[in-house]
N, C-alpha and C positions, 0 to 999 in steps of 0.2 A: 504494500500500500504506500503511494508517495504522497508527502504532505508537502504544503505549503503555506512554510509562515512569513509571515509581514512582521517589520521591524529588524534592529539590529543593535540592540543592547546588551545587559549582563542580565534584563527579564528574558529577554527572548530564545539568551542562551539556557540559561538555565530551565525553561521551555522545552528546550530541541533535546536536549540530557536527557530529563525525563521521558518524552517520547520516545524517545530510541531505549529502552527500556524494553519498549512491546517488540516481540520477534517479528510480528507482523509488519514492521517499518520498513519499509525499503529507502525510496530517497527521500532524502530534504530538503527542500528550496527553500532558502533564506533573502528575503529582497527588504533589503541588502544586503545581512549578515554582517560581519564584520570578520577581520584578521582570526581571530582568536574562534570565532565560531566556524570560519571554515573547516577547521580540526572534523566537525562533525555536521556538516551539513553543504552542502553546495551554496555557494551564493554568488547573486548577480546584481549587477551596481543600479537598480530599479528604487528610488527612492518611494519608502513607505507612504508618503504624500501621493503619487503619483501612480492614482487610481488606475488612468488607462493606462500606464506600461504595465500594471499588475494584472491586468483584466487579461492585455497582449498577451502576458506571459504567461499565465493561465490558460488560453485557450490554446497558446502551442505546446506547452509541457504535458498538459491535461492532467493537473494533481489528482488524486483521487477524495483529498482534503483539505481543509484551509485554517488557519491559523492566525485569526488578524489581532493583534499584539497591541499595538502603542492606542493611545488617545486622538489622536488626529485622524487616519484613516479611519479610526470608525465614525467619529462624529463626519465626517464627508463623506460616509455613506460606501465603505472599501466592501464591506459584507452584504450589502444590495446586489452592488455590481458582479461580484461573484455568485449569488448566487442565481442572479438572474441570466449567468450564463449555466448554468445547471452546478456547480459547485457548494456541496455541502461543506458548510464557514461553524469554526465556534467564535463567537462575539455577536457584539447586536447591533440590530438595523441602526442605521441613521436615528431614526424616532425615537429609540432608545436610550442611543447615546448622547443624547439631549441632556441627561439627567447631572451628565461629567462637562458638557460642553456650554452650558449656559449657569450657570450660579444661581441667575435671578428665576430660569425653570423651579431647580431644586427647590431654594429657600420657600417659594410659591406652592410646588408640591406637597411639599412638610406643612406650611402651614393650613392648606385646605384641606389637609388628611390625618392634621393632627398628632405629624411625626413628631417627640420633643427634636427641638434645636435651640439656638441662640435666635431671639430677638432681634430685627433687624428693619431695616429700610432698604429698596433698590432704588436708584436713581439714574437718569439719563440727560440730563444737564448739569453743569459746573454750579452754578448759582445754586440750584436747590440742594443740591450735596453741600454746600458752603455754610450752609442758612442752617442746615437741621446739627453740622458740628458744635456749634454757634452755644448749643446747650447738650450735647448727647454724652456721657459718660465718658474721659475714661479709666483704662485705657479700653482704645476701642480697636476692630479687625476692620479692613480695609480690599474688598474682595475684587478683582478684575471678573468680568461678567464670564469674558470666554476661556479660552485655553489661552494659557501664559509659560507652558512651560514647569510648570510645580513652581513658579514664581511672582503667578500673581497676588499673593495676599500679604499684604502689611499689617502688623499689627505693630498701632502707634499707641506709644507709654504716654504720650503727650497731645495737647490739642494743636499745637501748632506741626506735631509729626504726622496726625492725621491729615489737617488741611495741607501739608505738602506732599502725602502720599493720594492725594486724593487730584493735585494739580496735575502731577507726574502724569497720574492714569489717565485724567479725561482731556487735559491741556495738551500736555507735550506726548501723550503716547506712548511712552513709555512701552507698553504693550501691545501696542495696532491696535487694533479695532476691538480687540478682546478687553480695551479700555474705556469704550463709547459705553460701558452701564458698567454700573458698581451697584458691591451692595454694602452698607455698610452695617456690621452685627457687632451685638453685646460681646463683650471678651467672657468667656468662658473659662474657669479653673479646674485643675483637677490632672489624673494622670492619662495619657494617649493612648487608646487602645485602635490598631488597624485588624478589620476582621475584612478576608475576603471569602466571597462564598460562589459556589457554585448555584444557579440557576435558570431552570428551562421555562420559567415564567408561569410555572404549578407549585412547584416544589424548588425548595430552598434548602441548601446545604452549608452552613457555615464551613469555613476551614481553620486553620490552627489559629486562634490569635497571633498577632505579634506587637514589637516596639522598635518604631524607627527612631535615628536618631538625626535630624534634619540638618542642625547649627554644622559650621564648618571646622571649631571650636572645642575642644574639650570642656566638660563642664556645661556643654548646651553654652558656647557664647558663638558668635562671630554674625557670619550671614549665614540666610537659608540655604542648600544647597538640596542636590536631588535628592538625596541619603546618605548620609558616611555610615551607615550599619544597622543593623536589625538582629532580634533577637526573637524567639519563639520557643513556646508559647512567652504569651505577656501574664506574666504571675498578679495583676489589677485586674483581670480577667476570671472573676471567680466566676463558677458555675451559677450564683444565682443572680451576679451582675448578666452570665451571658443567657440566660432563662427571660430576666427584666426585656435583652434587648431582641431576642426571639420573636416575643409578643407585641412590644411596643413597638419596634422599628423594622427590623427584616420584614417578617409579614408584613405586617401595615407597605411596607414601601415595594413590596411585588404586587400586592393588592391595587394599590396605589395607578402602577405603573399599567395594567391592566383597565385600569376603570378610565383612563385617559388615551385607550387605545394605543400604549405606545407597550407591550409587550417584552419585554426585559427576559434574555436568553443568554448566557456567558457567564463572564465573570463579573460581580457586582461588589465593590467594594465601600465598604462601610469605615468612615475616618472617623473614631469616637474620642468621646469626654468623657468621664467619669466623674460629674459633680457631685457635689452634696444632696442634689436635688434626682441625681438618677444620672444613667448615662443620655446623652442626647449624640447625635449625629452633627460633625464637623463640618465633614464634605460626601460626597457620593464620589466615585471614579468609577468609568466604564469598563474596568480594565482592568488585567493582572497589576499591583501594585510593582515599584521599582525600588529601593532591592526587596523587601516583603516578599516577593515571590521566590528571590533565593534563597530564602529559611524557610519557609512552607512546603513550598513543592519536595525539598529533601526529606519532611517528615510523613509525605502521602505516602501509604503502608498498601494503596489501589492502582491501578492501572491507570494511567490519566489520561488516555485516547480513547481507553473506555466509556470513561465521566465526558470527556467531552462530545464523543459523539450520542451520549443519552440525553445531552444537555440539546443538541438540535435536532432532534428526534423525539423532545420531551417527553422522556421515558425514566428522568431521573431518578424519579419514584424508586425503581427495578432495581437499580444499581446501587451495591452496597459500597460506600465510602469509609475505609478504614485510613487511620493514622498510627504512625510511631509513638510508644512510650516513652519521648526522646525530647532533648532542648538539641537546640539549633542555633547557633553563631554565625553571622555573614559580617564578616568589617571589610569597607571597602576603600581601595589605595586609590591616592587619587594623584593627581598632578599639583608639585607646590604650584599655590596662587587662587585653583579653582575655591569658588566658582567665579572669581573675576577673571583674572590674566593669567595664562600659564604658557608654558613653552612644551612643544611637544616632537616628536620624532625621537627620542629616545630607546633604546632593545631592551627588549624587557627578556629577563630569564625567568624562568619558572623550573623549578626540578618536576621528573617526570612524575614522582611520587603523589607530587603534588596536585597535578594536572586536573585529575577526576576532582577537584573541588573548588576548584576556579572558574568564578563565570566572568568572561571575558565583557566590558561595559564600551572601553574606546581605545582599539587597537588597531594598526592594518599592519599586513603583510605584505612585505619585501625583500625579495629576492632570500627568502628562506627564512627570514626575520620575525619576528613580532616587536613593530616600533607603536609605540604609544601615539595616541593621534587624539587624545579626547580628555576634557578634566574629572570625566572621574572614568579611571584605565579600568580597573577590574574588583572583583569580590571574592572572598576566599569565604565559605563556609565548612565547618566544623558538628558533625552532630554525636552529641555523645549523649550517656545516661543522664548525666547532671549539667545544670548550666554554667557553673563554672566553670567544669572539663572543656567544655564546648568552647566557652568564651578564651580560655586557655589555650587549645586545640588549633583553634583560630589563628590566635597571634603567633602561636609558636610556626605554621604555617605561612603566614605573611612575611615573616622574617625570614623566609627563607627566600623571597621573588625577589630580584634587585632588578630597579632601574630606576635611571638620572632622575635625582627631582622627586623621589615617590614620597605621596605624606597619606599619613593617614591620623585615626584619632585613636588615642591609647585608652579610651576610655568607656567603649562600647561595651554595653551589659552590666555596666558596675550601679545603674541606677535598679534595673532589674534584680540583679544579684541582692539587693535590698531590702528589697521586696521582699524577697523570695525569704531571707533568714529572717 
């Protein structure tokens, strides 16, 4: 059976790992893959944006399945177009993916369906976003309407940080067009739980908890960045926090997504808080999480080509979803500088030992090489009995990959680790 997947990060690789898992795999097309995923997949320089060369190359390779990965193709509709050339896709329609592609969608959803969230306002001119600062709490979050990259939301400590992250987005742009509407929401406390779950728009399957670690910083300081690390399960994730979010939010928001005709099939991820007041819902994402997906997928104990073709087949029901008795470590090395400036072309070594636990994020291949090309390079996870071992595992692992410039954060899981004792 030949798949093909869309995208070319350290999700997609870690993706393509597990699928080749099933003996039933034969090829993999990765568009565009990357250096480092070539190792195990074919890939061809077709830019995941760039629906009709995927469509193109689809109806000449003739996958037998498909795989659409990142946020952008789906919200422009990557899983339409294949399937309306007869290709069976796991992710969801355009319609769906509304729910990760518009903020001011979500927040709307939630509040007509009565999902808890943060309180909020959207707005689509400078002036009345100006006006309602003028008296709104904070500190307050500061949300770009579209896709920004995992970068559009500020949270300002300050009113005057607010009103310039609010100039940035609607003035100057900051973000394209994904800046023409903001939402502006109550600041939220508490600890971050990500849950991504599997679903065919009947049934709903959570998967492992986890905890990303965003800041670029040790200690949670610096900028946001895509992820410097993840851990799983997230030990704030008790069984009767994740029951609360079962009945309140999962259901409720396939229910949801149903009653408005837009039918939610894939992966649906859930960005949470853990207040005082219950857990509420952060953000929705259309998508396997980035790196979340590299701790999770190493502790699926089931076939995951299984799950996903029951997921478009909505058959989910049938199919039994087991996990590891296991913690999971991912820290990821990145380029000194990211996520501003960094310098890249750099050979990156890896021992071969190593290899099977490396997902490859922004590398390409030259002339035999793996030279770094991207500010966050790769992810090394570790799963062991305990999360220490793991978060241990990990670094002892990481220290062994060298190349120019590599940084990472020394401190992933230790907030967890906390928890846990």
């Amino acid at each position: 059976m030949d798949i093909l997947v869309v995208g070319g990060g350290g999700r997609e690789h870690a993706i393509i790992k597990k699928l080749r898992e099933n003996p039933e795999v034969g090829r993999i097309y990765a568009l565009p893959g990357n250096g480092g995923i070539a190792a195990d997949a074919e890939c061809y320089p077709v830019k995941a944006t760039d629906i009709a060369g995927i469509v193109a190359f689809a109806k000449e390779h003739k996958p037998d399945y498909a795989v659409v990965a990142p946020d952008d193709p789906l919200v422009m509709g990557c899983v339409d177009e294949l399937t309306n050339i007869g290709i069976p896709c796991f992710g969801p329609t355009a319609s769906a993916a509304v729910i990760e592609g518009s903020k001011v969608f979500s927040k709307d959803l939630m509040k007509k369906y009565d999902i808890p969230t943060a309180r909020y306002q959207s707005f689509d001119n400078v002036k009345d976003a100006l006006y309602y600062l003028e008296t709104a709490p904070v500190p307050t979050v500061i949300k770009a309407d579209g896709l920004a990259l995992g970068k559009g939301v500020i949270i300002a400590e300050t009113r005057e940080e607010a009103v310039a992250a609010v100039r940035e987005m609607m003035e100057d742009h900051k973000f394209g067009q994904s800046g023409d509407r903001i939402v502006i929401e109550e600041f939220l406390e508490g600890p971050e739980v990500s849950v991504l779950s599997f679903t065919d728009g009947k049934t709903i399957v959570p998967m492992i908890s986890s905890m990303d670690h965003k800041r670029a910083g040790d200690g949670d300081t610096g900028l946001n960045t895509g992820g410097m690390g993840t851990v799983a399960p997230n030990p704030y994730y008790t069984e009767e926090v994740a029951e609360r979010c079962r009945k309140e939010i999962f259901i409720p928001t396939i229910a949801a997504m149903n009653a408005e005709g837009r039918t939610f099939k894939g992966c649906l991820y859930f960005g949470l808080m853990i207040t005082k007041d219950g857990p509420k819902v952060i953000e929705y994402n259309c998508r396997f999480g980035d790196p979340e997906t590299q701790v999770v997928l190493p502790l699926l104990d089931s076939d995951l080509l299984t799950i996903m073709q029951a997921v478009t087949e909505e058959r989910l029901a049938e199919v039994e979803v087991k996990w590891k008795d296991d913690y999971a470590c991912c820290v990821v090395a990145a380029s000194e500088g990211y996520p501003v400036s960094y310098e890249k072309g750099y050979e990156i070594d890896i021992p071969d030992d190593v290899m099977p636990c490396v997902y490859i994020a922004g590398a390409a291949e030259e002339d035999g090489k793996l030279l770094t090309s991207g500010g966050r390079v790769l992810g090394v996870t570790a799963v062991r009995p305990e999360l220490a071992e793991a978060i241990d595992a990990a670094y002892d692992m990481l220290d062994r990959i060298e190349f120019a410039n590599k940084y990472y954060r020394a401190d992933i899981g230790q907030r967890a680790l906390k928890a846990v004792k």
